[in-house]
N, C-alpha and C positions, 0 to 999 in steps of 0.2 A: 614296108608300108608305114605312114606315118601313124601321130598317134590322132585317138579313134574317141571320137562319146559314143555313149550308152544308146543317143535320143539325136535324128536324124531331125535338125531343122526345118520346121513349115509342114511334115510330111510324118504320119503315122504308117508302121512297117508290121505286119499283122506276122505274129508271133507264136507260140506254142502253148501248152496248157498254163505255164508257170510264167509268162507273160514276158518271155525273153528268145530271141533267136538264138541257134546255136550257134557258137562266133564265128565261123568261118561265112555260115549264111549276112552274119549281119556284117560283116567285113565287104562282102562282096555289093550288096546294098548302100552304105556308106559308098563304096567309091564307083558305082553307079551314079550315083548322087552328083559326086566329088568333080569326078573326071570329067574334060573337056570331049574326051575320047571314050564315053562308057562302054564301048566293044570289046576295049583290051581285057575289060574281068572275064568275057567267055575266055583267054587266054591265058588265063589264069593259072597259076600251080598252087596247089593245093599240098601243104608239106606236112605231114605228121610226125608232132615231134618228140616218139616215142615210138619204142616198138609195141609195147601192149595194146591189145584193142581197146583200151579207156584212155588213150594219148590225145593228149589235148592236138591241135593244127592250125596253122594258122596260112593267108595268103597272103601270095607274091603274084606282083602284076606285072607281068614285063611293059618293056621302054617301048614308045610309038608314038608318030606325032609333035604335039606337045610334049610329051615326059620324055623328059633327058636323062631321071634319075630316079629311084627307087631303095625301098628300105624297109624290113622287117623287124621290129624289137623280139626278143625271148627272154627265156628267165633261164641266164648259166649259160656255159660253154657246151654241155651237151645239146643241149637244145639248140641252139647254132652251129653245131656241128651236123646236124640232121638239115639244118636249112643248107650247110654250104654243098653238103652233099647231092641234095637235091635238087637243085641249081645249076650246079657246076656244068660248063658246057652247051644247055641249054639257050636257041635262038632270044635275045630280049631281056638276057644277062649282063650283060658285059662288064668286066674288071668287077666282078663279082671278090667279098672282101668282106674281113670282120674290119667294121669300124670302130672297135670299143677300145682303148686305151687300154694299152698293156698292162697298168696296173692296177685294173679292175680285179678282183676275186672272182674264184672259177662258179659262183653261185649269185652274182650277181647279174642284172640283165644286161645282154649284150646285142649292139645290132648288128646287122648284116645290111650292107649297102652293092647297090651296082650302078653301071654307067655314071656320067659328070661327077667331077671329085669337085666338091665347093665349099666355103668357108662360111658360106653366108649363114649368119646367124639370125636372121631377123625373117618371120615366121612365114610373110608373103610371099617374100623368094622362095623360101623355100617348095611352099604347094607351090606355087607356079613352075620350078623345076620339075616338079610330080606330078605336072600337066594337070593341074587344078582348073576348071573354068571359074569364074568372078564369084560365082555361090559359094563354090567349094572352095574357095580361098580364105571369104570373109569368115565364114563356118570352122577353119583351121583356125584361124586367127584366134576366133573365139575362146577356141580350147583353151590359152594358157600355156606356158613352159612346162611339161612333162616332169622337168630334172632338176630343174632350180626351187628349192625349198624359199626362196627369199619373195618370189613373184604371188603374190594373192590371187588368189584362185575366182574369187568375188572380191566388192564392194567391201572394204570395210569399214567400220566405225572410223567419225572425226576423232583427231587426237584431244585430247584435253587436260586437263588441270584437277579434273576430279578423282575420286577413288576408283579405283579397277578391284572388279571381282576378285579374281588373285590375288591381288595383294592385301585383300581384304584376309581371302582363307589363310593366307601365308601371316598374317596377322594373329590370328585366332586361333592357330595349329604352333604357336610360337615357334613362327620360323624368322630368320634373317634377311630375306628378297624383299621388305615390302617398301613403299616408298612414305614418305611423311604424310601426303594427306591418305592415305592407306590407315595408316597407325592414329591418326588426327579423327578420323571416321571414328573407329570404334573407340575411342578414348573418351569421347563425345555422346557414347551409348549409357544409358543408367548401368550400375555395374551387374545387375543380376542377368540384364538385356544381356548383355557381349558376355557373360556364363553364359547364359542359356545359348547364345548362336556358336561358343567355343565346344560347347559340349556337343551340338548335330553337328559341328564341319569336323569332329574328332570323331561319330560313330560313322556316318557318310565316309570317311577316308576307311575306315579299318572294316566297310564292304567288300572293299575290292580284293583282299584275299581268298573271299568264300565264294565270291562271283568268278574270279576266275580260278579257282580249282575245279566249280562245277562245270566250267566252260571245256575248260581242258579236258577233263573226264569224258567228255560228250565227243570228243575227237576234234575241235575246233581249233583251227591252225592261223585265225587271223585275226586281228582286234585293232578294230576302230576307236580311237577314246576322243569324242566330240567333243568341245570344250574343254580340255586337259587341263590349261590350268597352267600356273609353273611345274614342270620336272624339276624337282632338287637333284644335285647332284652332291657329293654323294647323297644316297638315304640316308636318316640320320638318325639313330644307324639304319643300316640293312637287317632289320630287325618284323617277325612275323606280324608285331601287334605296335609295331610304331605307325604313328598315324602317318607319320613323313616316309615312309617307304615309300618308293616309288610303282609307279608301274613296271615300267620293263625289268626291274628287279623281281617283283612277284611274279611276273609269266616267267623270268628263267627258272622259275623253281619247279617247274613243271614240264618244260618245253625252252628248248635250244636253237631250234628251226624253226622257229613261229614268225609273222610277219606282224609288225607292230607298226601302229598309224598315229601318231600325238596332232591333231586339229585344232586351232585356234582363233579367235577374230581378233586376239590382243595383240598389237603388233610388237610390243616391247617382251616376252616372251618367248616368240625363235631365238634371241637371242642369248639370254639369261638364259636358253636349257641348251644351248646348240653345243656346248661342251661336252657336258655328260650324254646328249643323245649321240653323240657321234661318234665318241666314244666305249659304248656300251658293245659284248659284245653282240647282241641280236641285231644291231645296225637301224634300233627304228628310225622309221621318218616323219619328216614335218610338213603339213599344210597350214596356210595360213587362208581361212575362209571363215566367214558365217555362213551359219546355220540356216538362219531366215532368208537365204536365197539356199534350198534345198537342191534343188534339180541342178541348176549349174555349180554348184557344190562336188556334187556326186560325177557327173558328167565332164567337168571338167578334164585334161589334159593330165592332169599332174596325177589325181585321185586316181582315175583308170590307171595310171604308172603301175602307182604300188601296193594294189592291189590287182589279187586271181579274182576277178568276177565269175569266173565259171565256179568257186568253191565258198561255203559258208564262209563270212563275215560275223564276226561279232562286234556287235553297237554299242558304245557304251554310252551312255548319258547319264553320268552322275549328279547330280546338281548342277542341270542346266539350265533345262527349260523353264523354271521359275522365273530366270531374269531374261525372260524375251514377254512383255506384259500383254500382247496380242491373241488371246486363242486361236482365232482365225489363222492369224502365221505359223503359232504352234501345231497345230493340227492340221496343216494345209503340208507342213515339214514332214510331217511323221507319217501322213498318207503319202509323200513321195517316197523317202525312205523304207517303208513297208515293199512298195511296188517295186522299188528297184533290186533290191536285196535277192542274194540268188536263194532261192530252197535250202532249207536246213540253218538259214545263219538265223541270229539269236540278238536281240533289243533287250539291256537291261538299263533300267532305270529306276531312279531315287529324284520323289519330289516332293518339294514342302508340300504342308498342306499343313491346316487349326488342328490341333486339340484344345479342348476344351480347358485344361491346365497350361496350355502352352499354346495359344494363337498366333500364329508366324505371322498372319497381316496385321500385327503391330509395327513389324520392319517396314510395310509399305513405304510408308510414309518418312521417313528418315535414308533410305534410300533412295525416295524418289526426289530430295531435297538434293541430294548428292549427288544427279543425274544419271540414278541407276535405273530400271527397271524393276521392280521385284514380285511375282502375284502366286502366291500359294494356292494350289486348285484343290477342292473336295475329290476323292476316292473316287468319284462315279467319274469325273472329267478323265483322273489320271489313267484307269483301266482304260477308255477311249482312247487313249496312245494308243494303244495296244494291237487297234483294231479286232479282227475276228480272230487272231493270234490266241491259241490258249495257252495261260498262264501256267508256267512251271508251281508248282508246291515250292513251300507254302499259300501261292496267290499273294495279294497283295495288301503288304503286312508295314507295319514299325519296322524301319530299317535293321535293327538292330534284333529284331526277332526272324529275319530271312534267312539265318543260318544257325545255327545251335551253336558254332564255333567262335561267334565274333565275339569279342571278350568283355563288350558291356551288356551281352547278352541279359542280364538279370534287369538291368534298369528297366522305370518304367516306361511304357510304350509313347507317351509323351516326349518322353527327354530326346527323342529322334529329331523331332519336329518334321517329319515326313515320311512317307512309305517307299516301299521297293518292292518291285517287280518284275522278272524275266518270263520272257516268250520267246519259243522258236517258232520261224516261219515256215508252215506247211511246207515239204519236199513235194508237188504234188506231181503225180508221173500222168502222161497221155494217155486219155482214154483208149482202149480195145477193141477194137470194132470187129 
């Protein structure tokens, strides 16, 4: 089958206690939808791709009609081996086949194809070989490339001549990636200014050790990092309390099999990390989206890829949302997020806000000359993230006082210039009747 969103166009699909079909329901829904021919899902196989009774399943629609051709993705060679088996022989199979490139790794996702072999790479053809009618085409369409890290998942930012975030922090964290008016920005800052913003993007970095240890702790197998940022390659060093460590350095210290997600709207970015990400071995990957379009963010083609939606997610939002200046989009983001996110996954976040010794909406304005965005929210807006999500201990606190570990833990709760937060999302199970 191809690939699938979250959120069936034009049409609301009534759901279970935790506000999500179980996938195989919502697979067969989608290409109801989809299909020129929606009869063929009663005909459907249903493959479970595992022997334990908690094995995830997925469907396969045989050929009729319209559909010439069909297609299951999984995750690894076992789990495709459970499809070919299942399959095999089977009326509304035919030339049933792994399609995945020999030189894929045995833990990688691999698809299963049957009937018409075709080259066509271009997205319409294709549902229309999978007997799509004209909805279910432009709805494919929609989705995005699955596979290709290069294609923008959304709308992104015009390109331009001003300073980028990044390059900003890569400035300030004295790193080497950042470009002239990057370094021209903050050079241009009174000098105590670009201290004080050196010293929050140096406690904000040296969060993320303590976030994801507790993350790990908690069994959580997958991490989101929204606005990422540059990846440096190498860290520099690979060091517990450099600010320049990277992420998928820190999860390997914990976790070998984890799934890793680096997101971004910069476009110059994929490229500058596409070394070391590809590189590394946890194999994370890259999207290229904003934020500020939530839902088709998350729904997209690509997103669903590489990510298990059936399993907690973790969210990262380090010093993001500040530089989106809209509340309204802010929190219009974080209520989609919230609802989509399966039971059990976990939103942490760090956002400016005033102290009374350190007032971050002094930045406004010299950012917003630079064509950045920038608006630090009061404590009552930032829990509002959160929604009814309750707050991991300590609640929400001075970055730098969220963990007893991080190692300017003594400074005072000012020199953050913002607080931090983690919440996991109720698991909520179905009522009992």
């Amino acid at each position: 089958m191809a690939a699938l969103t979250r959120a069936i166009p034009h049409r609301h699909i009534e759901s279970g206690a935790d506000g999500r079909l179980p996938r195989v329901e919502y697979e067969r829904a989608v290409m109801r939808e989809r299909l020129a021919d929606p009869a063929l899902v009663d005909l459907a196989v249903e493959v479970r791709l595992g022997k334990d009774d908690g094995a995830a399943s997925c469907l396969a629609v045989p050929l009729g009609g319209q559909r010439v051709a069909g297609e299951v993705t999984v995750q690894g060679w076992t789990q495709a081996l459970h499809v070919l088996l299942a399959l095999d022989g089977r009326k509304g199979f035919p030339d049933l086949r792994d399609g995945t490139g020999c030189e894929s790794r045995i833990d990688q996702p691999r698809t299963i194809r049957w009937g018409l072999r075709s080259a066509f790479a271009e997205a319409g053809q294709r549902a229309r070989m999978w007997g799509y009618r004209d909805a279910g085409v432009r709805a494919y369409e929609a989705e995005q490339n699955r596979e290709d890290a290069r294609i923008p998942v959304t709308p992104l930012p015009a390109d331009g001549t001003h300073p980028r975030v990044a390059g900003i922090y890569d400035v300030l964290l004295n790193g080497s990636d950042s470009y002239l008016e990057d370094r021209r920005f903050v050079r241009a800052l009174p000098k105590d200014d670009a201290e004080a913003l050196s010293v929050a993007a140096v406690i904000n970095r040296l969060h993320m050790p303590g976030v994801i240890a507790y993350l790990t702790a908690q069994g959580i197998e997958q991490f989101l990092d929204l606005g990422c940022g540059l990846v440096p390659w190498p860290s520099i060093p690979p060091d517990e309390f450099e600010p320049y460590t990277n992420l998928q350095d820190i999860v390997a210290r914990h976790q070998d099999t984890v799934r890793l997600v680096y997101a971004d709207h910069d476009r110059s970015l994929f490229g500058a990390s596409r070394i070391g990400v590809e590189e590394h071995p946890l194999r994370p990957q890259w999207v290229q989206g904003d934020i500020q379009y939530m839902e088709q963010f998350l729904t997209s083609g690509r997103v669903q890829h590489v990510l298990d939606w059936s399993r907690p997610i973790a969210v990262l939002l380090h010093d993001v949302l500040p530089w989106i200046g809209s509340d309204e989009t802010v929190m219009q983001a974080m209520n989609v997020l919230r609802h989509m996110l399966p039971g059990g996954s976990a939103v942490s976040i760090t956002h400016a806000t005033d102290f009374n010794s350190n007032p971050m909406n002094r930045f406004t304005e010299p950012f917003r000359a630079a064509g950045i965005d920038f608006k630090p929210r009061d404590a009552v807006v930032i829990k509002e993230l959160f929604g009814d999500w309750p707050l991991e201990l300590p609640g929400l606190v001075p970055t730098q006082r969220w963990w007893p570990g991080h190692p300017h833990a003594e400074l005072d709760a000012h020199e953050a210039g913002a607080l931090a937060g983690l919440a996991f999302k109720p698991n909520l199970q179905p009522a009992r009747g």
